[in-house]
DSSP file (Angstrom, degrees, kcal/mol; ACC not computed):
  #  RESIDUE AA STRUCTURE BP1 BP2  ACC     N-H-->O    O-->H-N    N-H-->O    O-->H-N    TCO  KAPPA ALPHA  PHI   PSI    X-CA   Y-CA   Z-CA
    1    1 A X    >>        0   0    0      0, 0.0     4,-3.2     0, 0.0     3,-0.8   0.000 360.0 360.0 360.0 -59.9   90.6  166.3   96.4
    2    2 A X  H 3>  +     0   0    0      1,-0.3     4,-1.6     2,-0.2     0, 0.0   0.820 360.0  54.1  -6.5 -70.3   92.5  167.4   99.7
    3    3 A X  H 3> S+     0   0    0      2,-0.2     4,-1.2     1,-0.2    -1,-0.3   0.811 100.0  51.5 -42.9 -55.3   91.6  164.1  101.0
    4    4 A X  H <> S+     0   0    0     -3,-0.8     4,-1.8     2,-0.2     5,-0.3   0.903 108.1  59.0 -67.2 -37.4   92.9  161.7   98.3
    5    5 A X  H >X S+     0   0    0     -4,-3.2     3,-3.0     1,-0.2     4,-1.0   0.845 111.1  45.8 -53.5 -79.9   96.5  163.7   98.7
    6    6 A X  H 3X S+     0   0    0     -4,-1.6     4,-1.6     1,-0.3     5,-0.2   0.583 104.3  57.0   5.3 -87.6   96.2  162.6  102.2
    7    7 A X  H 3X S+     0   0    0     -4,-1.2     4,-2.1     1,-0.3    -1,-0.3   0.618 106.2  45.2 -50.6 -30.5   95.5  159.8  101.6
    8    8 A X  H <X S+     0   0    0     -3,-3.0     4,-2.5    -4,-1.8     3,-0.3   0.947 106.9  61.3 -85.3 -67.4   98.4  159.1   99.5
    9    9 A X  H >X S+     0   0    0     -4,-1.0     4,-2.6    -5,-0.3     3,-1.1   0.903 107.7  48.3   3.1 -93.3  100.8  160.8  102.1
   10   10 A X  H 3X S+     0   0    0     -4,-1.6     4,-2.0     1,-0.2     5,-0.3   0.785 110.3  46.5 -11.0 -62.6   99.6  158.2  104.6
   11   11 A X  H 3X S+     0   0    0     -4,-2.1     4,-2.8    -3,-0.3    -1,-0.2   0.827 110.6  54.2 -83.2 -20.3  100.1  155.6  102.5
   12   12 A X  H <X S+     0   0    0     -4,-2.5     4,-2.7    -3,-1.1     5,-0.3   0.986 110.8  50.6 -39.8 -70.5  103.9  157.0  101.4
   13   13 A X  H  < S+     0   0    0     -4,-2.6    -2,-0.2     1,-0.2    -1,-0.2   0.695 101.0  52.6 -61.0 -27.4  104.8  157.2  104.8
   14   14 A X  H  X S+     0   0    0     -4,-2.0     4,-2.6    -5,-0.3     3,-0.5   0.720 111.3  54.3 -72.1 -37.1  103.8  153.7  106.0
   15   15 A X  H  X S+     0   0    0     -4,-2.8     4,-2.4    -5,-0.3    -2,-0.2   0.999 112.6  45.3 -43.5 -54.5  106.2  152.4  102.7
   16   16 A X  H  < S+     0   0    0     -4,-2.7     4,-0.5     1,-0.2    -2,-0.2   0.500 112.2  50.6 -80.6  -4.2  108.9  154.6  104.2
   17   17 A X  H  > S+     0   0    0     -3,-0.5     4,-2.4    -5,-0.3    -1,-0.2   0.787 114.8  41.9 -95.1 -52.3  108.3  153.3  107.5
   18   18 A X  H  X S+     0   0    0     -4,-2.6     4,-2.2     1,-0.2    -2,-0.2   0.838 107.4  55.6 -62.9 -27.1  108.4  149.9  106.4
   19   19 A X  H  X>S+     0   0    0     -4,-2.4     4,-1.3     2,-0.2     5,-0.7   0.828 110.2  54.1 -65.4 -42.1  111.3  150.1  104.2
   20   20 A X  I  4>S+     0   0    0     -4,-0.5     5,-2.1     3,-0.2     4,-0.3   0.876 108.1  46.5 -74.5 -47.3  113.2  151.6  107.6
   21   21 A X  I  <5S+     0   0    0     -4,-2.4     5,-0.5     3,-0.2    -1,-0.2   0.962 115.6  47.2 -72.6 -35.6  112.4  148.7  109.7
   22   22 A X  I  X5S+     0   0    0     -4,-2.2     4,-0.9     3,-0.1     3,-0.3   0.860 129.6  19.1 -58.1 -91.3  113.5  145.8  106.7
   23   23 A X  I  X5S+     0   0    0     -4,-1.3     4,-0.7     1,-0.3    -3,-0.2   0.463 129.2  27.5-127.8 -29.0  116.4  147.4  106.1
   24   24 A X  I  ><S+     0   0    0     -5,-0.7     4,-1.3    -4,-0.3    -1,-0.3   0.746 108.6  64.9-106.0  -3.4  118.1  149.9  108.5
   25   25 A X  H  ><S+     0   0    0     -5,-2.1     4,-1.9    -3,-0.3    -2,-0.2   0.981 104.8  44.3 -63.5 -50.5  116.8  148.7  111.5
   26   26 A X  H  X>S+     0   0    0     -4,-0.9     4,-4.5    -5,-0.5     5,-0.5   0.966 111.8  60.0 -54.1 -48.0  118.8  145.2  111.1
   27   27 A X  H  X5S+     0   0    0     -4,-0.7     4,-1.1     1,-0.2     3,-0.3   0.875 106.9  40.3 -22.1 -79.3  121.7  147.3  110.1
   28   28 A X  H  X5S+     0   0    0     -4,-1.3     4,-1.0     1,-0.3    -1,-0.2   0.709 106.5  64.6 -43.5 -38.1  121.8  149.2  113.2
   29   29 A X  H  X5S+     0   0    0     -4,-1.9     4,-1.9     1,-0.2     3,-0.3   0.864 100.1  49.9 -64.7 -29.6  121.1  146.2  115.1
   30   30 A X  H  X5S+     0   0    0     -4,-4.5     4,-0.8    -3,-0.3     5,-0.3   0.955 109.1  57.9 -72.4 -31.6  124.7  144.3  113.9
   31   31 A X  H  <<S+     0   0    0     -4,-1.1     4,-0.5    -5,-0.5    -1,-0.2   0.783 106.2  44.7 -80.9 -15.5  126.5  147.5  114.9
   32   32 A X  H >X S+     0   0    0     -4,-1.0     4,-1.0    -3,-0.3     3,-0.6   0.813 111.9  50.7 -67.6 -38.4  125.4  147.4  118.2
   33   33 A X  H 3< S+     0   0    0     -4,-1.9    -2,-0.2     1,-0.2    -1,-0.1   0.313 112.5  52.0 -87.4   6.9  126.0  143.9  118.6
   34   34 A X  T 3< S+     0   0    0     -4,-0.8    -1,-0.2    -5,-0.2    -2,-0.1   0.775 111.2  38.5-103.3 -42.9  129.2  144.6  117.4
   35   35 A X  T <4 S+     0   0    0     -3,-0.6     2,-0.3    -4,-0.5    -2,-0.2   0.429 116.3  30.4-107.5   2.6  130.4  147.2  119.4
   36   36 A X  S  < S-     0   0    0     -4,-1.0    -1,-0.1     1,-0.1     5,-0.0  -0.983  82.7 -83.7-142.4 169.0  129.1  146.4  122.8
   37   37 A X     >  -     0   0    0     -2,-0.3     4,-1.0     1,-0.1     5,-0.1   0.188  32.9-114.3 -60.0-177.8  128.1  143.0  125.2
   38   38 A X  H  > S+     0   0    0      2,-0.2     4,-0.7     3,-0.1    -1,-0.1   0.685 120.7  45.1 -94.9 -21.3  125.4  141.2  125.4
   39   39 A X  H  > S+     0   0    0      2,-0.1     4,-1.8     3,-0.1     3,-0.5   0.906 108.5  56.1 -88.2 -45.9  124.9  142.5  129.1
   40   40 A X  H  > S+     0   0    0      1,-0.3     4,-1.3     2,-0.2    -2,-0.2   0.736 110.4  48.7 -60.8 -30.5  125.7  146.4  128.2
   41   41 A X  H  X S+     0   0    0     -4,-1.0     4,-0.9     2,-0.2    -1,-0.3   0.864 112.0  43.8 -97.4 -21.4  122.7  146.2  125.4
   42   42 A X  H  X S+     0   0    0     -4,-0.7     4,-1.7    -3,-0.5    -2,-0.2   0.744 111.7  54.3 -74.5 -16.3  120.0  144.7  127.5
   43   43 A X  H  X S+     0   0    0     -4,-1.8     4,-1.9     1,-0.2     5,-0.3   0.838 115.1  37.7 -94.1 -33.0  121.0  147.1  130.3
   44   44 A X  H  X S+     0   0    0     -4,-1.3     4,-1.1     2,-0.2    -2,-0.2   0.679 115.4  57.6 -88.3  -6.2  120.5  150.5  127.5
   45   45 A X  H  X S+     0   0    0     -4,-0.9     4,-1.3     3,-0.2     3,-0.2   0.938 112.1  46.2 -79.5 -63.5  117.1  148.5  125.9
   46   46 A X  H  X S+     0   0    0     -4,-1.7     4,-2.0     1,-0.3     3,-0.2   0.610 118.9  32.6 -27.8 -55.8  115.9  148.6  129.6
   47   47 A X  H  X S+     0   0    0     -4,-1.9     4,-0.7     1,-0.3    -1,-0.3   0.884 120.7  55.8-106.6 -31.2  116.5  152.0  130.5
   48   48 A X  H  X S+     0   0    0     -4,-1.1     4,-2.1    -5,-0.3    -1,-0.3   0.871 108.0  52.6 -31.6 -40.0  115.8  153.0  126.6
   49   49 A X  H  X S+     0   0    0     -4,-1.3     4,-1.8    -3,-0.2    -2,-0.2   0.996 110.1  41.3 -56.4 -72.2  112.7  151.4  127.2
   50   50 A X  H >< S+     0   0    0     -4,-2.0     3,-7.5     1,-0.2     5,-0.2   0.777 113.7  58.1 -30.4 -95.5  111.6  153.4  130.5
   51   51 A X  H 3X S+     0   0    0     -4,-0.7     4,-4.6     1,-0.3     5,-0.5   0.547 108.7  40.6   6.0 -74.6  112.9  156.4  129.0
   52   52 A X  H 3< S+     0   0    0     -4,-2.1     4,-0.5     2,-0.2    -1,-0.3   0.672 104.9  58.7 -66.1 -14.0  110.7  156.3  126.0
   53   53 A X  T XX S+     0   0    0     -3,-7.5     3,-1.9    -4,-1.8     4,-1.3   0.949 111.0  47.4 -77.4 -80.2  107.7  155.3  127.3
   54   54 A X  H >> S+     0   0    0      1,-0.3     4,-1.3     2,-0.3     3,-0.7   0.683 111.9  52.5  -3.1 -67.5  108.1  158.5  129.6
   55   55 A X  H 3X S+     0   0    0     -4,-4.6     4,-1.6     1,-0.3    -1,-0.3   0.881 106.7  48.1 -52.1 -43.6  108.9  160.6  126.5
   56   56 A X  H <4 S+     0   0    0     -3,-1.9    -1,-0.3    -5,-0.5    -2,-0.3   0.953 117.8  42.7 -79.2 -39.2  106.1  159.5  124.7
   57   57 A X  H << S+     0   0    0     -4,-1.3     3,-0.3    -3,-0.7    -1,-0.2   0.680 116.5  50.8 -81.1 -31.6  103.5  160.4  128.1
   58   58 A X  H  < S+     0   0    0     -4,-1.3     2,-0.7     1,-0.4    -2,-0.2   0.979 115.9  41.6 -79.3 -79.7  105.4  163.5  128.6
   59   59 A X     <  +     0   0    0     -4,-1.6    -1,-0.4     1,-0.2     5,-0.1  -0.763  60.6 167.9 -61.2 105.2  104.9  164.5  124.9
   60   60 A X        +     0   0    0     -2,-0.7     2,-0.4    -3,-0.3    -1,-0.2   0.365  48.2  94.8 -91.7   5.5  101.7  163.8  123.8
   61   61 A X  S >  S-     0   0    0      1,-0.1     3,-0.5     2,-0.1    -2,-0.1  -0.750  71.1-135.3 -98.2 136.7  102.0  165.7  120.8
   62   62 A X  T 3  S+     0   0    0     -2,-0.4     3,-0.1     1,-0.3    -1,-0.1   0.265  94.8  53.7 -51.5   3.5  102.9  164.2  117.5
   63   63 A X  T 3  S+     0   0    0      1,-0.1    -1,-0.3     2,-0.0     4,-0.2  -0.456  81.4  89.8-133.6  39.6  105.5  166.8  116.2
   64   64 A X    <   +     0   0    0     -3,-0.5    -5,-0.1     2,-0.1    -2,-0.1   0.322  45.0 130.4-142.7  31.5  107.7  166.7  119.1
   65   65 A X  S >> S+     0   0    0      2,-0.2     4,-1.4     1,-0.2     3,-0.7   0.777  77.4  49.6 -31.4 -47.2  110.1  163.7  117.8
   66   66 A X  H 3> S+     0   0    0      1,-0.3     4,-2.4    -3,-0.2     5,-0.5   0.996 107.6  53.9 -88.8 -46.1  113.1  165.6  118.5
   67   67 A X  H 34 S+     0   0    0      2,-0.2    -1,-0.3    -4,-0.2    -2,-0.2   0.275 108.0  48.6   3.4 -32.9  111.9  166.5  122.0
   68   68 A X  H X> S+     0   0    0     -3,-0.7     3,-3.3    -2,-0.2     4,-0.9   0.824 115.0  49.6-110.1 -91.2  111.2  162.8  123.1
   69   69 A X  H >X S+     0   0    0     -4,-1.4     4,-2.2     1,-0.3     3,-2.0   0.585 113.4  40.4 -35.4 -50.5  114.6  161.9  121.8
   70   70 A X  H 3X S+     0   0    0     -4,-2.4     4,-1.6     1,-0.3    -1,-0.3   0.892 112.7  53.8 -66.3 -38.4  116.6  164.6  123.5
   71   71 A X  H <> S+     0   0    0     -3,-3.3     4,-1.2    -5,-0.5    -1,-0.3   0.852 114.2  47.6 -72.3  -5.0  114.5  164.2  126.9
   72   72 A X  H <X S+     0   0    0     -3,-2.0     4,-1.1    -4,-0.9    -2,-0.2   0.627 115.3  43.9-106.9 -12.6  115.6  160.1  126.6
   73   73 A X  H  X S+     0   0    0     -4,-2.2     4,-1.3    -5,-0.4    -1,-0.2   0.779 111.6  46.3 -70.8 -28.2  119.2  161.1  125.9
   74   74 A X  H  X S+     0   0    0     -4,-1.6     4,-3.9     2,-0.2    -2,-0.2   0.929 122.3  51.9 -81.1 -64.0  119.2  163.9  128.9
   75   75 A X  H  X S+     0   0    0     -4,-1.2     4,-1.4    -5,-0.3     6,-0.2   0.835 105.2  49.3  -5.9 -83.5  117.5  160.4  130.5
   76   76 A X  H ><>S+     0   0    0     -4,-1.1     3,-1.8     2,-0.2     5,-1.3   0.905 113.4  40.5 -29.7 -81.4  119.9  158.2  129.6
   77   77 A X  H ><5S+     0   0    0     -4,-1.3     3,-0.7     1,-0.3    -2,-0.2   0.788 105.6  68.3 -39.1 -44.6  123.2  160.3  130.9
   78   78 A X  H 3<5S+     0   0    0     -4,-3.9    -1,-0.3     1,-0.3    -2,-0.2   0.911 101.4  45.0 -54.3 -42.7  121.2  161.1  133.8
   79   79 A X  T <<5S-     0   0    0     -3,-1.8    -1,-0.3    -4,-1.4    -2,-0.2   0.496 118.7-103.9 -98.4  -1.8  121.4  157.0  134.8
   80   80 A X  T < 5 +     0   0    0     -3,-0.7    -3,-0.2    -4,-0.3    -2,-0.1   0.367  55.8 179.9 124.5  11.5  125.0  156.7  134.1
   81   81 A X      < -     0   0    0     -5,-1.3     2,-0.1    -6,-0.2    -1,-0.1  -0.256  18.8-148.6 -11.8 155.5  124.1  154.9  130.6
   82   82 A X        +     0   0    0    -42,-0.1     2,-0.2     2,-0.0    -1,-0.1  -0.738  48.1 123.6-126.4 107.6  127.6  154.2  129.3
   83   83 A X        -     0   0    0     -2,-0.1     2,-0.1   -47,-0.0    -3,-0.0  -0.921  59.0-119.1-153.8 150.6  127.1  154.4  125.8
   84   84 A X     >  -     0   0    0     -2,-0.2     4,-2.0     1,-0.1    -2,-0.0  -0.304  38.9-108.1 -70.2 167.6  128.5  156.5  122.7
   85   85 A X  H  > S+     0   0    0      1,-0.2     4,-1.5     2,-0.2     5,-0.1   0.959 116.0  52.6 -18.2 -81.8  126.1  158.6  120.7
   86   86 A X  H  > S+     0   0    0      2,-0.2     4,-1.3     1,-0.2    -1,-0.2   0.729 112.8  48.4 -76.0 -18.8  125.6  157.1  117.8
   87   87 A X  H  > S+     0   0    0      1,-0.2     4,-2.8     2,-0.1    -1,-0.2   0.899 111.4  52.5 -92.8 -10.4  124.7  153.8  119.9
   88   88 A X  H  X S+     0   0    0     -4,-2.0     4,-2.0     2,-0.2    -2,-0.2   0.860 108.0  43.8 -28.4 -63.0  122.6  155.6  121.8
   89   89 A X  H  X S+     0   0    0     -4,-1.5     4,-4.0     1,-0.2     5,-0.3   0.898 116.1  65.7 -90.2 -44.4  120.3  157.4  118.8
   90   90 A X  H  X S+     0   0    0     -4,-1.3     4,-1.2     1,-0.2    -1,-0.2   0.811  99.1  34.8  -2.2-101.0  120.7  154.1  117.8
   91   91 A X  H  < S+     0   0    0     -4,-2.8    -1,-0.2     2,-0.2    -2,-0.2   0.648 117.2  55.9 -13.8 -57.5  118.9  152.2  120.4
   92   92 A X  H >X S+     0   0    0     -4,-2.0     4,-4.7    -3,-0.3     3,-3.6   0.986 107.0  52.9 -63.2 -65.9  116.3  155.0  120.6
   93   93 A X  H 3< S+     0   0    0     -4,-4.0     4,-0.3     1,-0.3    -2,-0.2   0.806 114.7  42.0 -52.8 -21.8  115.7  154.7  116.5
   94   94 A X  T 3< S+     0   0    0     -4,-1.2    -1,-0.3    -5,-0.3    -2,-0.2   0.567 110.7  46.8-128.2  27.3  115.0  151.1  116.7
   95   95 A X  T <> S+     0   0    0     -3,-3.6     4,-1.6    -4,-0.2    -2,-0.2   0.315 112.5  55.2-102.9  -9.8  112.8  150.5  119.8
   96   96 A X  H  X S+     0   0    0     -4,-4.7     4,-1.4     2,-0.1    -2,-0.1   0.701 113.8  45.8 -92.8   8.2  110.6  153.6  118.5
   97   97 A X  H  > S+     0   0    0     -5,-0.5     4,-6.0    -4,-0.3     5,-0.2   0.819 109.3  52.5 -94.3 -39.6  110.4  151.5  115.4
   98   98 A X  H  > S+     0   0    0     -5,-0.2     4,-3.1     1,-0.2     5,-0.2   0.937 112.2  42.7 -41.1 -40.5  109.8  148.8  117.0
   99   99 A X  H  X S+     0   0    0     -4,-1.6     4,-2.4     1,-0.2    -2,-0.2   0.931 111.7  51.5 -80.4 -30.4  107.2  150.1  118.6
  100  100 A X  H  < S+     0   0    0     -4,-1.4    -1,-0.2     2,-0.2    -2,-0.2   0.909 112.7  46.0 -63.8 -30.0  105.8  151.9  115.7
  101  101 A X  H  < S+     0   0    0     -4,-6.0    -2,-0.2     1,-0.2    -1,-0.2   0.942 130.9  34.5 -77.9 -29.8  105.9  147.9  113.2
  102  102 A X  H  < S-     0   0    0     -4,-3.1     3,-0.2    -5,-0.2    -2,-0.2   0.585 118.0 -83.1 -96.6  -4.3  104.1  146.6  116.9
  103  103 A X    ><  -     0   0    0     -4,-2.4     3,-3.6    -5,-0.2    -1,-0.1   0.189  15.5-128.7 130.2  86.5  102.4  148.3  118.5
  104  104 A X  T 3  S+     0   0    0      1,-0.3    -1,-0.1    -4,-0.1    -4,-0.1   0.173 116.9  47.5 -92.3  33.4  102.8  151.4  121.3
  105  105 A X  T 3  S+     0   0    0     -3,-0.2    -1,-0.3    -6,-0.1     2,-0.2  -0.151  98.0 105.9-140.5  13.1  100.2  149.7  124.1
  106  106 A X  S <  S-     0   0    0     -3,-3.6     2,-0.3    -7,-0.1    -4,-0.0  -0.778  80.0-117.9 -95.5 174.7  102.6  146.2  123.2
  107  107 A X        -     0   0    0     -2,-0.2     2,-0.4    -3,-0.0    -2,-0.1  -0.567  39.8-114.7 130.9 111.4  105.4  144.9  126.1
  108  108 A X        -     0   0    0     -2,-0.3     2,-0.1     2,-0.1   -13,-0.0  -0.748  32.1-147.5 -78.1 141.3  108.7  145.3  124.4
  109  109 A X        -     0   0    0     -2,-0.4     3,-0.5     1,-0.0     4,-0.1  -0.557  18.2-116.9-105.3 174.9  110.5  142.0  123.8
  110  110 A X  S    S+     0   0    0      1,-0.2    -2,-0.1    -2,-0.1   -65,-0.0   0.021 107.3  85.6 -84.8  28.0  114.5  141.1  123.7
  111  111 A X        +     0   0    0      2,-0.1    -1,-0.2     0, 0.0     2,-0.1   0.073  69.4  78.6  10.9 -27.6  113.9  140.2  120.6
  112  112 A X              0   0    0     -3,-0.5   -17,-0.1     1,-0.3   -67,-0.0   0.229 360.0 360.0 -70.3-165.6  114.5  144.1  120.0
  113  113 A X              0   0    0     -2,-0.1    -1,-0.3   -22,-0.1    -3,-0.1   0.269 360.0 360.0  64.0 360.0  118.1  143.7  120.2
């Protein structure tokens, strides 16, 4: 019985994961694109990128979301990012969704962005 909850869990959470990538990930993406250049966003997917790939090597444990974010924000600042907050958390939330609808062993494209 244990098991079928699971299962159902699972499958809850891969709706809610997909529902986040239709529909607030594009979201986020106009508001980036809105509020900063076309050089300024390739330059924060890049060093987002690094950053999170780190995060994720550094924390290998699965419960330690806010952990990753905050060391690729600490990250971030550290490399003179000039970026607000919110496009920051931004950024982060939709290249780890990317990576989560592709794929975490895939080569992020600009496409991202």
């Amino acid at each position: 019985m244990k098991q079928e909850y699971f299962e159902i869990l699972i499958s809850v959470l891969k709706i809610i994961l997909m529902l986040v990538t239709i529909y607030v990930v594009p979201k986020l993406k106009n508001f980036i694109e809105e509020n900063t250049t076309a050089k300024q966003r390739q330059e924060l997917i890049n060093f987002a990128n690094i950053a999170i790939k780190i995060a994720e090597e550094y924390y290998k444990d699965k419960n330690k979301g806010k952990e990753k974010k905050d060391f690729v924000i600490e990250w971030l600042n550290k490399a003179g990012i000039k970026a607000t907050d919110e496009q920051i958390n931004n950024i982060i939330d939709m290249i780890v969704a990317w990576y989560n609808a592709n794929g975490w062993n895939k080569t992020i494209s600009k496409e991202v962005i």
